[in-house]
C-alpha positions in Angstrom: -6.8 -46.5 211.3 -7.5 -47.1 207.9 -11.4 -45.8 208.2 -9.9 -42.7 210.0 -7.8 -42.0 206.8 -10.4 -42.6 204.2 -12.7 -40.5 205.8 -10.1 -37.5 206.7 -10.5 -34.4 204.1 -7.2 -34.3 201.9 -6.5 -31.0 203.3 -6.3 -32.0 206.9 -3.9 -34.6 206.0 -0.9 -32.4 206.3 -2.0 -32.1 210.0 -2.3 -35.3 210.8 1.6 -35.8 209.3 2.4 -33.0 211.7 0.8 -34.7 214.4 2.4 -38.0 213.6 6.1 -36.8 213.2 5.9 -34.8 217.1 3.9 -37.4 218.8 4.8 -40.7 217.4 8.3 -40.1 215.4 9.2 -42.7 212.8 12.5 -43.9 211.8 15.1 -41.4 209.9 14.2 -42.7 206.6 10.6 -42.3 207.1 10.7 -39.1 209.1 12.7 -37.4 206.0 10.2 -38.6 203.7 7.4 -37.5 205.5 9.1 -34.0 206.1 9.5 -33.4 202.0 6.2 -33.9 201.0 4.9 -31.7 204.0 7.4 -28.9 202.7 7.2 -29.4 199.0 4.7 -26.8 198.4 6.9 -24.5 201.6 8.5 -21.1 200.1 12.2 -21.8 200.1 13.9 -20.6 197.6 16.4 -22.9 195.1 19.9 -23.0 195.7 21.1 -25.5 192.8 24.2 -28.2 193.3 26.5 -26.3 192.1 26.2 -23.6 194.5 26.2 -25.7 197.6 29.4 -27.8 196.3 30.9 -24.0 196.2 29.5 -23.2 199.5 31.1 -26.7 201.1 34.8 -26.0 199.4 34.4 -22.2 200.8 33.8 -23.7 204.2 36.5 -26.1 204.1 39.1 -24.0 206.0 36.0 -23.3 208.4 34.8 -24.1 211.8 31.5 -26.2 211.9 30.4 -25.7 215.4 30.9 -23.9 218.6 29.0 -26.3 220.5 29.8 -30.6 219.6 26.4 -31.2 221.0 23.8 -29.5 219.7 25.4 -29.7 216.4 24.8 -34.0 216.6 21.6 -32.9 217.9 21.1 -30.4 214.7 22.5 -33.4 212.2 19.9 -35.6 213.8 17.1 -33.5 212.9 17.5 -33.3 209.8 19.9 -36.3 208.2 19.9 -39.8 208.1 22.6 -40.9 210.2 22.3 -44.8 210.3 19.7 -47.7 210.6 19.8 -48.6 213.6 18.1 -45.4 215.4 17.0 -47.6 218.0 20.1 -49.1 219.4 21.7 -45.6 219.6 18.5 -44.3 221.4 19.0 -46.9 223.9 22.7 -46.1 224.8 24.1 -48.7 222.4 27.7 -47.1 220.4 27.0 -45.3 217.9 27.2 -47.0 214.0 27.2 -46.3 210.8 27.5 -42.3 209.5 27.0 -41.4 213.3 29.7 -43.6 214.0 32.2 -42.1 211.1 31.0 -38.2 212.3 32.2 -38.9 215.7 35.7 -40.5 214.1 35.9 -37.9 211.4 34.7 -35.0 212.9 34.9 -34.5 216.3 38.2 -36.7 216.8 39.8 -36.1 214.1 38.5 -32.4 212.3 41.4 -33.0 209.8 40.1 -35.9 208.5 37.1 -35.0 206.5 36.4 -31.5 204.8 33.3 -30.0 205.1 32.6 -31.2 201.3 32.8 -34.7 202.5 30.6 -34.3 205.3 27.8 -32.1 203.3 28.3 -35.5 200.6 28.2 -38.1 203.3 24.8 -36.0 205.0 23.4 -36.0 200.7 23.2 -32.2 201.4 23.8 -31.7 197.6 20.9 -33.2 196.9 18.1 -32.7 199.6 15.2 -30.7 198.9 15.6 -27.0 198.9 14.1 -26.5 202.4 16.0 -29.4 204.3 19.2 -27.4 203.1 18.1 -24.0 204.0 17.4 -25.4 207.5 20.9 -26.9 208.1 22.6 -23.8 207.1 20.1 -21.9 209.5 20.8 -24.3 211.8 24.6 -24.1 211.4 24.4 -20.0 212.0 21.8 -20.7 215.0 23.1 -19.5 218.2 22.9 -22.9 219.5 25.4 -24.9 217.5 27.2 -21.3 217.4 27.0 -20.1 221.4 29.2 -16.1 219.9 27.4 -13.8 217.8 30.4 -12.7 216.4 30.9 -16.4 215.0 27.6 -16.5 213.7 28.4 -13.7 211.7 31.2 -14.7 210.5 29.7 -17.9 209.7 26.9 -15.8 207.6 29.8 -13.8 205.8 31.5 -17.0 204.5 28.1 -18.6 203.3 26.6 -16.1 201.8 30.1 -15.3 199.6 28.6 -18.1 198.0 24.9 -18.3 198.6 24.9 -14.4 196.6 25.7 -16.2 193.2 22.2 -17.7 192.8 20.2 -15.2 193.9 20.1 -16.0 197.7 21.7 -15.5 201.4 21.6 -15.8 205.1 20.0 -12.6 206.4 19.0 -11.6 210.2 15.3 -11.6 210.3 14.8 -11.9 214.1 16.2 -12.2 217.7 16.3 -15.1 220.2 18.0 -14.9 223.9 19.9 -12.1 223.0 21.5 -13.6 220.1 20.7 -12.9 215.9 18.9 -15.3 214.1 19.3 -16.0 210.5 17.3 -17.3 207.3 17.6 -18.3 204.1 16.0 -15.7 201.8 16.0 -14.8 198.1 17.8 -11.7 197.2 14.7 -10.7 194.6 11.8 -10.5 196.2 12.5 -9.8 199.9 12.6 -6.7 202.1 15.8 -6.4 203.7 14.9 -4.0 206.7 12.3 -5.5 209.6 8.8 -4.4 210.0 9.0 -2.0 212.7 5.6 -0.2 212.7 2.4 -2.2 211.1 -0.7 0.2 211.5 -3.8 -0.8 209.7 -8.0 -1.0 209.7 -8.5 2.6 209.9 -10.1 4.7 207.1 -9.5 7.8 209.0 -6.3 9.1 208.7 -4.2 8.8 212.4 -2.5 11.9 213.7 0.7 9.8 213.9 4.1 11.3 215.5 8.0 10.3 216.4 8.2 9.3 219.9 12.1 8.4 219.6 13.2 9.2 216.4 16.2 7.2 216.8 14.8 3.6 217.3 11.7 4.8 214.8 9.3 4.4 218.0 5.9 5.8 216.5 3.2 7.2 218.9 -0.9 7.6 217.7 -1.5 10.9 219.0 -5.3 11.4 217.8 -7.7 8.6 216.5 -6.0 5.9 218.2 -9.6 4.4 219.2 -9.6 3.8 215.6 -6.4 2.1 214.1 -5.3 -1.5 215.5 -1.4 -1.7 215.7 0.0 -5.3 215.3 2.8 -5.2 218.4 4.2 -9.1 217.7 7.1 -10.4 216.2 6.7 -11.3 212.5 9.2 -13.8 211.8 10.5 -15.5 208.2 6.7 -17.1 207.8 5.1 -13.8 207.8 2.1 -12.8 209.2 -0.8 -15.8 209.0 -4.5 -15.2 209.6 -4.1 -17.4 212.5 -1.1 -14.8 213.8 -3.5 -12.8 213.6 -6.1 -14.0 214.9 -4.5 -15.0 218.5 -3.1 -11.2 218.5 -6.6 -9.9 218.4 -8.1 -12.7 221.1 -5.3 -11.4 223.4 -6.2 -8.2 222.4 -9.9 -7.9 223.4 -10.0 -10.9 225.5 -11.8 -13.1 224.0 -11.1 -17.0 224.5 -13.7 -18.9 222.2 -11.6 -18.6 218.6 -14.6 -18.7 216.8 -15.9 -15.7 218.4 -12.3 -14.1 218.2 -12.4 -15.5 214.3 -15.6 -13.6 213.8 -15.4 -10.3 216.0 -11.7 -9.8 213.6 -13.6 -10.2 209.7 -16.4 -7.8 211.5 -13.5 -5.3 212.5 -11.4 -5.6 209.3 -14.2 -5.5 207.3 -16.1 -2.2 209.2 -12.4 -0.4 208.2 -12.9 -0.8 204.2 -14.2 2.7 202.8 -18.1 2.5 202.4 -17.2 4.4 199.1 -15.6 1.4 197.9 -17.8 -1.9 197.3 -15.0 -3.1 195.0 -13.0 -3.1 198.3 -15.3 -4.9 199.8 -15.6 -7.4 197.2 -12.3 -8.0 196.7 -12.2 -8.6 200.6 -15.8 -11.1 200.7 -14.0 -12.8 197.8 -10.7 -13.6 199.4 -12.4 -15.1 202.1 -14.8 -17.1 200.3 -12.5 -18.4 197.7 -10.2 -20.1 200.4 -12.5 -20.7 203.2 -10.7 -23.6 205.3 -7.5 -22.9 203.9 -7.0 -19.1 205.4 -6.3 -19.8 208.8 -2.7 -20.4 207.0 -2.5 -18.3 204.5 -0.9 -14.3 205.2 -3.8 -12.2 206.3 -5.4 -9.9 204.5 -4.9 -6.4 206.2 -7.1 -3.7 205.1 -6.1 0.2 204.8 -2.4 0.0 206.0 -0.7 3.4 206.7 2.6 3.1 205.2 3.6 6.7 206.2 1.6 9.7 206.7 1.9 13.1 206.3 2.0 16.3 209.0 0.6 18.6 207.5 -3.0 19.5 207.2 -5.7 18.5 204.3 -6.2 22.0 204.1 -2.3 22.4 202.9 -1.9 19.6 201.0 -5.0 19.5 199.2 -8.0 16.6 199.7 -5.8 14.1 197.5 -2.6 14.5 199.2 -3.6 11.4 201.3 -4.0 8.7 198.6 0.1 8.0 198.8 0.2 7.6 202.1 -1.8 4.2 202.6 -2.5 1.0 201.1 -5.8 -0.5 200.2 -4.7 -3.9 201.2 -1.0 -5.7 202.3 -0.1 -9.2 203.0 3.4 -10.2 204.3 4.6 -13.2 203.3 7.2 -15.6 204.0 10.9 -14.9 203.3 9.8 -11.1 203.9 7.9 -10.9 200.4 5.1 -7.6 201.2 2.5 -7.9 198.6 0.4 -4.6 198.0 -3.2 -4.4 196.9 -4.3 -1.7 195.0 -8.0 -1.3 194.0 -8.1 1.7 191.6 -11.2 4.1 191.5 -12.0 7.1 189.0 -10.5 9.4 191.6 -7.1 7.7 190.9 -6.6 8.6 186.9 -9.7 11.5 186.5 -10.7 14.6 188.5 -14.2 15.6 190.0 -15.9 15.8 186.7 -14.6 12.4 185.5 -11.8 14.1 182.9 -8.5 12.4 182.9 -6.2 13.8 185.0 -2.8 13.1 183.6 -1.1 15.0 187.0 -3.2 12.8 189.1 -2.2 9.6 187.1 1.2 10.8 187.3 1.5 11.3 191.2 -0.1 7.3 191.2 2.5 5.7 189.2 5.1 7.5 191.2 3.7 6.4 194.3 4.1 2.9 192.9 7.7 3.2 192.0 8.3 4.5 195.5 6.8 1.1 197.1 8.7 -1.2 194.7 12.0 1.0 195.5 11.2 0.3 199.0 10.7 -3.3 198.2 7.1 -3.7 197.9 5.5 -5.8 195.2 2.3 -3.9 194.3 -0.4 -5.4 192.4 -3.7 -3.1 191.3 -7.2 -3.9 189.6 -9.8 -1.8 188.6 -12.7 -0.9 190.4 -14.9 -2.1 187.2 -13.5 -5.7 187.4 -14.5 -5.7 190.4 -18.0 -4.7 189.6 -17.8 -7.5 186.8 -20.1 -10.8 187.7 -17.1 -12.7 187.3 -15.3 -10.6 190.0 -14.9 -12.9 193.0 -13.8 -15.9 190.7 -11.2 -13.5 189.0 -10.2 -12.8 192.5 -9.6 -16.3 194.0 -8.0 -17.0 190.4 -5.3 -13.9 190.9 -4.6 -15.2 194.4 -3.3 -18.8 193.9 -1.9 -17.4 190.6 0.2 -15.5 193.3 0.6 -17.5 195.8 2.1 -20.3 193.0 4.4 -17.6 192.3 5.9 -16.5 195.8 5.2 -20.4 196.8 2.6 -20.4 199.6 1.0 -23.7 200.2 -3.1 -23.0 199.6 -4.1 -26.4 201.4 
């Protein structure tokens, strides 16, 4: 065992963790240590002491739990509930906190407040992420069978959660029932990704089929647009999430080959007007290598909206506001937009500056961070600099450092 581990790469040891804690589970204490390290690089965001003693006295007067036993089962998960794990497991009476939580809890409610519990758990002081997945787990529809109790669990948290920058918001669906994450305020989207349209340089012919529920049907060029039809949850969208959408797609089992046949599709969309595109794309790639099957994917020529009318009406730049050069969507609903800026966006034909076209670009920016889109441009000569692909691997941890996204 000790060979394996000295000649594993450092970046597959996080797997092997994973592998450990579903296959061969350690104690509590072990199991909770293992679980930090693994999400210590995770994007959760901070909610200090202070606001999770507030949150514990707001939920005081509060139920807990709709359902006894999948909240034990919840507390299990993620606490340390005694040592003696084993004599439990083997149908032995339950000691130490496990013991006190069924005397002080589910006997007798009255007895502790929901401060004591959250003290006796050490919920003040667990890492960011453990927190942020007992609250999740306290609004799940499992320890909380009623939507309308979930919600009202939501209101009462996030009454508190709201102070520092950060609250329980519906991000996705299971069995009927809302589910609910922990998100910052900040830098999130608020609304859920209904219609994700990319890898197409040409511009679709796009239409309303039910206004109402924002159903959108391709009418022409649909041979040539790929339209992401999954669920994309509070991790985002992942190469790898991609990846299995496309081998379902076209059918194609071996991943490698399903791995390869997506970079040739992507990459065939970029403009072939644009090698600074195509660098920035190459150097993405390059830079992380092993790491990108879990980092968000890189989607190329996203159609945010689009416009009805004609060319011919609007004029051959009306189309430049209606897509993006590049979007990743990252966890806690973070969209990141990828701008790679061209003469044609600040000069006319000729090359002359073009203050009205400059104009219409920074107004097309506003409108994307209004909407909740962080949007992040370089300059088509960077790109052309020999430093370029370094400068780009170097502006991609820089941001994933910021929004918190593991890189190995």
């Amino acid at each position: 065992m000790s060979s394996s581990f000295a000649a594993a790469l450092d970046t597959d040891l996080p797997a092997v963790a994973h592998k450990l804690l579903v296959r061969h589970p350690p104690d509590a204490t072990a199991r909770n240590q293992i679980q930090d390290i693994l999400w210590s690089d995770n994007a959760s965001p901070p909610i200090p002491k202070r606001y999770r003693r507030e949150l514990a006295r707001r939920l005081n007067g509060e139920v807990l739990y709709g359902d006894a036993r999948k909240f034990d089962e919840l507390l299990e998960r993620l606490w340390i509930l005694d040592a003696d794990n084993w004599m439990h497991l083997l149908g032995g009476q339950p000691t130490g906190l496990r013991a006190e939580i069924q005397q002080h809890v589910h006997r007798n409610p009255e007895d502790w407040s929901a401060e004591t519990l959250f003290d006796r758990l050490g919920a003040y002081d667990a890492s960011d992420r453990r927190f942020a997945l007992f609250l999740e787990g306290l609004a799940s529809a499992d320890v909380r069978p009623d939507e309308a109790a979930q919600r009202h669990f939501v209101d009462c948290v996030n009454d508190s959660l709201r102070s520092c920058g950060v609250e329980l918001r519906e991000t996705d669906s299971e069995g009927g029932y809302p589910v609910f994450s922990v998100v910052s305020l900040h830098a999130s989207v608020k609304r859920r990704l209904k219609n994700l349209i990319f890898a197409s340089p040409d511009k679709p012919d796009l239409r309303f089929r039910d206004a109402l529920d924002n159903d959108v049907e391709i009418v022409t060029n649909a041979d040539k647009v790929l339209v992401y039809d999954r669920p994309i949850g509070n991790d985002g969208l992942r190469w790898n999430d991609l990846q299995h959408w496309w081998s379902d797609t076209v059918g194609i089992a071996d991943p490698m080959q399903a791995k390869r046949s997506l970079y040739t599709r992507l990459k065939a969309s970029l403009p072939r007007n644009s090698p600074p595109q195509s660098l920035l794309f190459d150097a993405f790639f390059e830079g992380f290598r092993s790491a990108v099957p879990n980092l968000p994917a890189l989607l190329p020529e996203v159609w945010l909206h689009w416009d009805p009318r004609t060319v011919k009406e609007r004029g051959p730049d009306a189309l430049l506001r209606f897509r993006m050069d590049f979007l990743l969507l990252l966890p806690q609903g973070i969209r990141v937009v990828i701008e790679v800026d061209g003469k044609h966006h600040y000069a006319d034909f000729a090359g002359t500056a073009d203050v009205q076209r400059y104009g219409q670009m920074v107004k097309a920016d506003r409108e994307l961070k209004l909407a909740g889109y962080e949007v992040f441009r370089f300059g088509a000569s960077e790109l052309q600099a020999p430093t370029a692909k370094a400068d780009v691997k170097a502006f991609f941890e820089e941001m994933f450092k910021r929004y918190r996204v593991p890189t190995n």
